[in-house]
C-alpha positions in Angstrom: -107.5 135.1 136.5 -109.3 137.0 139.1 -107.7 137.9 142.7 -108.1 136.4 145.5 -110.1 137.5 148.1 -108.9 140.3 150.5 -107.7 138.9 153.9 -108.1 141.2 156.6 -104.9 142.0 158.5 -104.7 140.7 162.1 -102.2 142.8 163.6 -102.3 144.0 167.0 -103.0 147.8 166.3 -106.3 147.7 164.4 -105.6 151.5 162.9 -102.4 150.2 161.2 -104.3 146.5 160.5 -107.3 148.6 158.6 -104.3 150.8 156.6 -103.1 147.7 155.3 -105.9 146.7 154.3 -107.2 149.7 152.6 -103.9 150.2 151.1 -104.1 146.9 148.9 -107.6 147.0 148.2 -107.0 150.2 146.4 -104.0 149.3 144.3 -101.4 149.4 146.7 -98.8 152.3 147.3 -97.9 153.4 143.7 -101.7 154.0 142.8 -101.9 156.7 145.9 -100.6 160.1 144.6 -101.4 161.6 147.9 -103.8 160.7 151.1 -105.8 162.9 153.6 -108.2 163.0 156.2 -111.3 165.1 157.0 -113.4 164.5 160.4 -114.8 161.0 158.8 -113.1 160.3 155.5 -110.0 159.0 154.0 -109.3 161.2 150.8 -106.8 159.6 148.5 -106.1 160.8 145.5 -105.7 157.8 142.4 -103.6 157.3 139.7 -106.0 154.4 138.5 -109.4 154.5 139.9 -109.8 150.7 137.9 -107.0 149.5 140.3 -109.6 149.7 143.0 -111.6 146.8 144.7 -114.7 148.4 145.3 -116.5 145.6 146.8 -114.2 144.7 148.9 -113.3 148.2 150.0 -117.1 149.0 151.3 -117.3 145.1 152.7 -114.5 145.9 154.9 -115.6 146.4 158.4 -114.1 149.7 159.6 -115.5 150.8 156.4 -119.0 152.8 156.5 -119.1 154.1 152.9 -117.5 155.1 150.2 -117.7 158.4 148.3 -116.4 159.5 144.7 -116.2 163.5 144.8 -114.3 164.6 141.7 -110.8 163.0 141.6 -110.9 162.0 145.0 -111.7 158.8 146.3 -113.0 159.1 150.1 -113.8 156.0 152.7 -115.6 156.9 155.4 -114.6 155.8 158.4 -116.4 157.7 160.8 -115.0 160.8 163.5 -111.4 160.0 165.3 -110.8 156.7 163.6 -110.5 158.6 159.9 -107.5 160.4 161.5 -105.8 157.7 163.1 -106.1 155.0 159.9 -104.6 158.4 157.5 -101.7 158.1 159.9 -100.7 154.4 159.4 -101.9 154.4 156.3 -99.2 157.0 155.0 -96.5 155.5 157.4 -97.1 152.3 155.1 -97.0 154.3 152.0 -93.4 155.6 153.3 -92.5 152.0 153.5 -93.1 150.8 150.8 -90.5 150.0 148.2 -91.0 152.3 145.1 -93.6 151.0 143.0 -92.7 149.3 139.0 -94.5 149.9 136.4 -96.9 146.9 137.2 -98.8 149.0 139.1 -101.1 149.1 135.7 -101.6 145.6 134.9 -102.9 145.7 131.2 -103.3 148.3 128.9 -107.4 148.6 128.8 -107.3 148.5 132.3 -105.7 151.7 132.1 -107.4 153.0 129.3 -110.7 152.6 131.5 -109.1 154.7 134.2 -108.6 157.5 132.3 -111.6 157.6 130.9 -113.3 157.2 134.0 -110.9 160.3 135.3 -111.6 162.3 132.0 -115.6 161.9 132.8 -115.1 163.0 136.2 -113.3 165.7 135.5 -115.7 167.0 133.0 -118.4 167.0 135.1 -116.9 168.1 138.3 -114.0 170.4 137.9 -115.6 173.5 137.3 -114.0 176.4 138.6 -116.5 177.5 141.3 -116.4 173.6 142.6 -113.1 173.7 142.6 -112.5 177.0 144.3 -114.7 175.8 146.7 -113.0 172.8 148.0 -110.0 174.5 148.0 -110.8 176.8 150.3 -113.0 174.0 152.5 -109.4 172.2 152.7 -107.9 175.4 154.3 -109.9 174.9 157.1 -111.0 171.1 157.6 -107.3 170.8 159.5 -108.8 173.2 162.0 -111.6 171.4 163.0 -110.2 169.4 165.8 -109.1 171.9 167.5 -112.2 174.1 166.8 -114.5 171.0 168.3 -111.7 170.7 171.6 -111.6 174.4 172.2 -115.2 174.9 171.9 -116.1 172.0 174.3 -113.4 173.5 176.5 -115.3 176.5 176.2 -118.8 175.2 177.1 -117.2 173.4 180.2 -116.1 176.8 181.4 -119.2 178.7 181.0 -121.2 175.9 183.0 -118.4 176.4 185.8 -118.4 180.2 185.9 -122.2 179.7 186.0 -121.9 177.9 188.6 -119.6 179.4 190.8 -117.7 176.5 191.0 -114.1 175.2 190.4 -113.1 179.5 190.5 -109.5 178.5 190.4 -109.9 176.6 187.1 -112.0 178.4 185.4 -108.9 180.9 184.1 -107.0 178.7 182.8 -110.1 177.1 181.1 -110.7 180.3 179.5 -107.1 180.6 178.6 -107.0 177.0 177.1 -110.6 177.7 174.9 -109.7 181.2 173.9 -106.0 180.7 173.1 -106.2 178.6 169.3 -109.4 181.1 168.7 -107.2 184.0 169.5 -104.6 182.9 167.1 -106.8 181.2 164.2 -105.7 184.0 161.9 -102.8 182.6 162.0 -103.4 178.9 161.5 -105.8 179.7 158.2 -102.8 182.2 156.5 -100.4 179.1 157.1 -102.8 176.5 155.4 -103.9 178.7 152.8 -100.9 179.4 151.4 -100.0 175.4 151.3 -103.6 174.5 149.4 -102.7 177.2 146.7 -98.9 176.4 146.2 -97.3 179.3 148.8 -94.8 179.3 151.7 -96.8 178.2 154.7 -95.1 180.3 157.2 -95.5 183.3 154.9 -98.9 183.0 154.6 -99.2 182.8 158.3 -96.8 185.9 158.8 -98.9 187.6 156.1 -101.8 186.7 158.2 -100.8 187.8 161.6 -101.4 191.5 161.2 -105.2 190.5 161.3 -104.6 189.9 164.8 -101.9 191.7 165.9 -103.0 194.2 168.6 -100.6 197.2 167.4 -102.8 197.8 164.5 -104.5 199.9 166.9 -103.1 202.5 166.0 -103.5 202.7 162.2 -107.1 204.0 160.4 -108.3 202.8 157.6 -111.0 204.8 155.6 -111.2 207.0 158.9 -111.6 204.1 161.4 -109.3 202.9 163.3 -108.4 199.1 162.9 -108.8 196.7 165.9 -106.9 193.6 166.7 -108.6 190.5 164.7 -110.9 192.8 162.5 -110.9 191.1 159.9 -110.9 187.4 161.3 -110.6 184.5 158.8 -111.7 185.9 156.1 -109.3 189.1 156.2 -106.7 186.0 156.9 -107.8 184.5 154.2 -107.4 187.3 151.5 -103.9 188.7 152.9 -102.5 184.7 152.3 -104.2 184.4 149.1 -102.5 187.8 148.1 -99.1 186.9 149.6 -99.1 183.5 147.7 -100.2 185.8 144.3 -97.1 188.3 145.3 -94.5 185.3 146.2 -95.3 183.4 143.2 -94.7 186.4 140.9 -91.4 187.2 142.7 -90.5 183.8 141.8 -90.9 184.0 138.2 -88.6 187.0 138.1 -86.2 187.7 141.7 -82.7 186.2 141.0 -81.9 182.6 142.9 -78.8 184.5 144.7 -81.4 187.1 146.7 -84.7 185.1 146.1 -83.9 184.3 150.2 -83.8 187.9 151.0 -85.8 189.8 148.3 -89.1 187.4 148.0 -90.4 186.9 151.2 -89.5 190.8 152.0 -91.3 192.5 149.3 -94.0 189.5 149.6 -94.9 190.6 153.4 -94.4 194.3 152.9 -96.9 194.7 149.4 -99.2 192.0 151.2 -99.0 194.1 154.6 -99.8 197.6 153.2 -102.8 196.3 151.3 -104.3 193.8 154.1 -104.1 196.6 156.8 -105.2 199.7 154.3 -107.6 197.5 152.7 -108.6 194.4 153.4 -108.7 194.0 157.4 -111.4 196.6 157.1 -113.4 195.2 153.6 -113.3 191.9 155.8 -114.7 193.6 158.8 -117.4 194.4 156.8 -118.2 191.3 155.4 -117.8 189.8 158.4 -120.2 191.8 160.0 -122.5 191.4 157.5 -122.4 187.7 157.7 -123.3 187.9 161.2 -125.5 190.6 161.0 -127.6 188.5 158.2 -127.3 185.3 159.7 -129.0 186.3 162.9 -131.7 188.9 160.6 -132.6 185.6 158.7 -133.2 183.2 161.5 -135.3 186.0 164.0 -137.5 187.2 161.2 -137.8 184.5 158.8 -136.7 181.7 161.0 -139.5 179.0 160.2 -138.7 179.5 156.6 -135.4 180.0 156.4 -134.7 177.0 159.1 -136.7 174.7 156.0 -134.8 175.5 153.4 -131.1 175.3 155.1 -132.2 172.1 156.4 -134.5 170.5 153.4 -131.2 171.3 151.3 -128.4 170.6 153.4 -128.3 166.7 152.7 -127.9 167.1 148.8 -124.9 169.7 149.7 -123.2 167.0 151.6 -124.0 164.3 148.8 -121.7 167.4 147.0 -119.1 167.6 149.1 -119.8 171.6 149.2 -121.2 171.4 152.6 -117.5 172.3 154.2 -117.6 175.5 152.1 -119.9 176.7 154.9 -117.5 176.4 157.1 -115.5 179.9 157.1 -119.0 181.6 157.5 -119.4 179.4 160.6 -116.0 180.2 161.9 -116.9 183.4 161.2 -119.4 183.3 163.2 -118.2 181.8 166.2 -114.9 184.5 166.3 -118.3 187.3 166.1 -121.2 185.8 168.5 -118.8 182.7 170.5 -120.7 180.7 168.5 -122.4 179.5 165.2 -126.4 180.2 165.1 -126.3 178.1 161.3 -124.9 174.5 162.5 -127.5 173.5 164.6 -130.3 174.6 161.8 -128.5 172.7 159.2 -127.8 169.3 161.7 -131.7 168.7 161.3 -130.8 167.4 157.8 -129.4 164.5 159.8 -132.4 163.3 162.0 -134.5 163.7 158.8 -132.0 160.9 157.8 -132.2 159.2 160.7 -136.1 159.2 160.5 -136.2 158.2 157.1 -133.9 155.3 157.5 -136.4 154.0 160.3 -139.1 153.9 158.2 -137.3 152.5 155.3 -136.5 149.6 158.0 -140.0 149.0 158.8 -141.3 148.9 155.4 -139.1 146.4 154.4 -139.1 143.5 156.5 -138.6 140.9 153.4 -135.3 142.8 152.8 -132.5 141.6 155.2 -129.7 143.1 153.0 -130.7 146.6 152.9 -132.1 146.2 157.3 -128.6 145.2 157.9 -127.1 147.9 156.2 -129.5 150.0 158.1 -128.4 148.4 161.5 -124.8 149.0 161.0 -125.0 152.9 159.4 -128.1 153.7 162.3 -125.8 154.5 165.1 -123.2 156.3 162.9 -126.2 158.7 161.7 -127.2 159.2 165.6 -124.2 160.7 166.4 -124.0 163.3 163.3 -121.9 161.1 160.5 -124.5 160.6 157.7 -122.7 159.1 154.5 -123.7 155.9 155.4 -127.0 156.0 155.6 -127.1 158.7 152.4 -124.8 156.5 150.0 -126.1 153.2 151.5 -129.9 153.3 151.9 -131.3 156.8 151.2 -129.8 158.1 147.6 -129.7 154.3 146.1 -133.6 154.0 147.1 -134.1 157.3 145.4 -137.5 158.5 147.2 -136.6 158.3 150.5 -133.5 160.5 149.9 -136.1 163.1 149.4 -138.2 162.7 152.1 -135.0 162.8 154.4 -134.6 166.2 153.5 -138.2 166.9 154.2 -137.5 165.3 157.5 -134.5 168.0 158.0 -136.7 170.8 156.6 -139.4 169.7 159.4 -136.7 170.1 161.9 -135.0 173.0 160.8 -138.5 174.7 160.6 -138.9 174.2 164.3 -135.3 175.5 165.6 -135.9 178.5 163.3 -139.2 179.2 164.7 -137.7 179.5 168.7 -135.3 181.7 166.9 -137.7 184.1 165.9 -139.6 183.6 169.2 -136.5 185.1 170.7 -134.8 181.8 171.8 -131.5 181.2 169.8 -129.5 178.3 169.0 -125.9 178.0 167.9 -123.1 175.6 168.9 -119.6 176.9 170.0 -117.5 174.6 167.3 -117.9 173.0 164.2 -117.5 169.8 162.7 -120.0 167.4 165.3 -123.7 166.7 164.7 -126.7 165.0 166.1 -126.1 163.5 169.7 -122.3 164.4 169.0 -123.1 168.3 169.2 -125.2 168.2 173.0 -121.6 169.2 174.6 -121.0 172.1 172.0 -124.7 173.5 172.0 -125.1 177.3 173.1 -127.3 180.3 172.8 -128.6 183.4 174.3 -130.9 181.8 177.3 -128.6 179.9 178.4 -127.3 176.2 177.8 -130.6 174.5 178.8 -132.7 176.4 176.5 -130.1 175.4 173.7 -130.4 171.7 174.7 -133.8 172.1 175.1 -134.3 173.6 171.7 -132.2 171.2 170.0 -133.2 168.1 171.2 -136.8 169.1 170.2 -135.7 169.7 166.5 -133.8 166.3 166.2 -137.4 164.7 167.6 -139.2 166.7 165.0 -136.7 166.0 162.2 -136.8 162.1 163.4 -140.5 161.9 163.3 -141.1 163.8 160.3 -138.7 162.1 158.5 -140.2 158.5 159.3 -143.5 159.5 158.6 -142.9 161.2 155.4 -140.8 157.8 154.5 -143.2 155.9 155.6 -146.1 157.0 153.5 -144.5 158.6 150.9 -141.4 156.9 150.6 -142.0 154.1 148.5 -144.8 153.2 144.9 -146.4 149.9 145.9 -144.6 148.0 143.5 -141.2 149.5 145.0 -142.8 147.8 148.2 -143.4 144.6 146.3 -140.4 144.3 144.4 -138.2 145.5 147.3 -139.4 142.8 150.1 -139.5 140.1 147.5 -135.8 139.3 148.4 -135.5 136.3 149.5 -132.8 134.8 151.7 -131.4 131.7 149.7 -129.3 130.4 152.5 -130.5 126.6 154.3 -131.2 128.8 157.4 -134.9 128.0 158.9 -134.2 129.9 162.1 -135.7 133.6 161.1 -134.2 135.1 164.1 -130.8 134.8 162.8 -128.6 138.0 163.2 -128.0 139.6 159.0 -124.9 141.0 160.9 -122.9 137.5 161.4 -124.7 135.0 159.7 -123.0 134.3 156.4 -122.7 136.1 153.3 -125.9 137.8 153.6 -124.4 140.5 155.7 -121.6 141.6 152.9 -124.4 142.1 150.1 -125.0 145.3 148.4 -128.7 146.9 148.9 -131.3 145.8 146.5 -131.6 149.4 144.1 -135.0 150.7 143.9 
């Protein structure tokens, strides 16, 4: 017998009233193993990906799409909201009576899950993915306070431009500069959770980075400086730590484990990070920056059309956060990242290309109203939507979105190389969402300036590409022969509210 229809849950907070929902549409409490949140997405982890009600799940409305990267389910909800459902939603799971074992209803339907699970395994957990991600989920945590700190930042550099506001502008500096003075800190502590460590030994393992008596140790015949190093000197020294406490484990006796582990776990993991690492780091770091800037001022037109041609498929991956230690890198280095704003032009070629896909098919209401309802979510940087909704099932047009973001990066790349650079203070934002964080070395209005001119390039290109390239002429005809089968005669009725038409899937190509 099939289920009944999902009823929405009316309660008065709507986070809590959307966890509810998502919690039953997914199998309820004892098929969730564990639940996370990123900027836009709720990442659950499955014991029976079968158990799930797909349609229902994307038909929801605080839903935008829905995404499958490995074993993790994610539902994109879009930037602060993702955060706040996660919350409720693992209060609820807290509640929740332990499951029975009629979480699995029949037999097959469990034999499908795990072969479903086995396949995506197969294909997706190789190690380098896997590394990857792992290391992305040391520092998606940090974003927040990355994006609050760096518009904190840009707020004080107007003021002190200015001249205005001179009493607050110290204790704007203070605010902006303290999290950033101490990330070190933050990425040893969630390193050493993702890879099975003692959080606040990874973090004490970690603070030497930035400790400022390191002044006066020398390391090859250099002298270290406070924060040399940065994240990815952090990085390494928890990674080692967890590698040292883990072996003590296997073999320190349970009576001194207290005293013995985390001792000889911060002293072997100090000695190598300062005599060592902090200055391998330093170097890497440096050449990061060193690099990044090289690449954008001499090759900027090309090297702005490949990062932003390619970017899309990386976020179709999920690998696009595995960028984001070389843009913290970055911003600790220069104040800010010169890579973000090349790689954002991957979402106004979406943008653009989702336009055009609009205008060329006015006999399909099901795939304009998708359109209508993901359009705004892509303005303001969060692209799933449109990529897993309109773009990627249309095939063609996912490609000339990313010819739309190579347009666009092209043209921020070439004010890089004519001496006008780019780069936003934080990470995490994109599209109209990064104005407040954009910064570079003319000043703020020669950043805005700059950017806004590559999202209008990536917007047109992108529609115009679309447009004529974006479909064969018998995707045309076979795409606007939908027709609406509803007794409705009055065409100016809204797809959004008017009946069933609204909760359809897109027509594939």
């Amino acid at each position: 017998m099939p289920d009944r229809p999902h009823r929405p849950d009316r309660s008065d907070d709507p986070h809590r009233a959307t966890a509810r929902d998502l919690l039953a549409l997914v199998g309820g409490p004892g098929n969730v193993t564990s639940a996370a949140h990123c900027m836009t997405r709720l990442r659950l982890a499955l014991t029976d990906r079968a158990a799930v009600r797909d349609a229902e799940v994307r038909a929801h409305p605080a839903v935008l799409g829905v995404v499958e990267d490995g074993d993790t389910y994610q539902i994109v909800l879009g930037p602060g909201r993702a955060a706040r459902v996660t919350r409720a939603f693992e209060d609820l799971r807290a509640q929740a009576p332990a499951p029975g074992p009629a979480v699995l209803t029949a037999d097959a339907l469990a034999a499908r899950g795990t072969a479903l699970r086995a396949e995506r395994k197969r294909r997706n957990a190789t190690p380098g993915k896997l590394l990857l991600r792992r290391i992305a989920a040391v520092f998606v945590p940090l974003i927040p306070a990355l994006i609050g700190c760096g518009i904190i930042a840009g707020l004080n550099g107007l003021l002190v431009n200015a001249g205005l506001l001179p009493w607050l502008t110290p204790v704007l500096g203070a605010l902006a500069s303290g999290f950033m003075a101490l990330l070190a800190v933050f990425v040893g502590i969630n390193t050493a959770q993702e890879f099975g460590g003692t959080p606040v030994i990874g973090g004490a393992a970690a603070a030497v980075v930035v400790f400022p008596g390191v002044t006066a140790i020398s390391a090859f015949g250099h002298p270290l400086a406070p924060g040399q190093g940065g994240v990815l000197g952090a990085l390494g020294a928890a990674l080692l730590a967890t590698a040292i406490e883990k072996w003590c484990r296997r073999w320190v006796p349970e009576t001194v484990d207290v005293i013995v582990t985390p001792t000889l776990t911060l002293l072997l993991t100090g000695l190598v990070t300062v005599y060592g690492l902090m200055y391998a780091a330093g170097e890497a770091a440096r050449a990061i920056g060193l690099g990044a800037n090289w690449l954008l001022v001499h090759t900027g037109v090309l090297a702005g059309l490949v990062l932003g041609g390619l970017f899309l498929p990386l976020v179709m991956l999920g690998l696009h956060q595995a960028l984001i230690p070389l843009h913290t890198t970055l911003i600790e280095q220069q104040g800010y990242t010169v890579l973000l704003p090349v790689l954002a032009m991957a979402g106004a070629g979406q943008v653009g290309a989702a336009v055009a896909v609009f205008v060329r098919l006015r006999g399909n209401r099901t795939i304009r109203a998708t359109i209508r309802s993901a359009l705004p979510a892509g303005l303001v940087g969060v692209g799933e939507p449109l990529i897993y909704g309109v773009s990627l099932p249309l095939g063609r047009p996912f490609v000339t979105a990313c010819a739309g973001g190579a347009a666009g990066g092209a043209f921020v790349g070439l004010f890089s190389m004519l001496g006008t650079q780019v780069g936003s203070t934080a990470i995490g934002p994109s599209g109209w969402a990064l104005f407040p964080l954009v910064q570079g070395d003319r000043g703020f209005a020669a950043a805005v300036a700059v950017y806004g001119g590559g999202l209008l390039v990536g917007y047109v290109a992108g529609f115009l590409v679309t447009y004529f390239f974006g479909f064969t002429r018998q995707a045309l005809v076979e795409l606007n022969a939908e027709q609406d089968t509803r007794p409705d005669t009055d065409p100016g009725s809204d797809p959004h509210t008017d009946g069933p038409d609204a909760q359809r899937e897109p027509a594939p190509a």
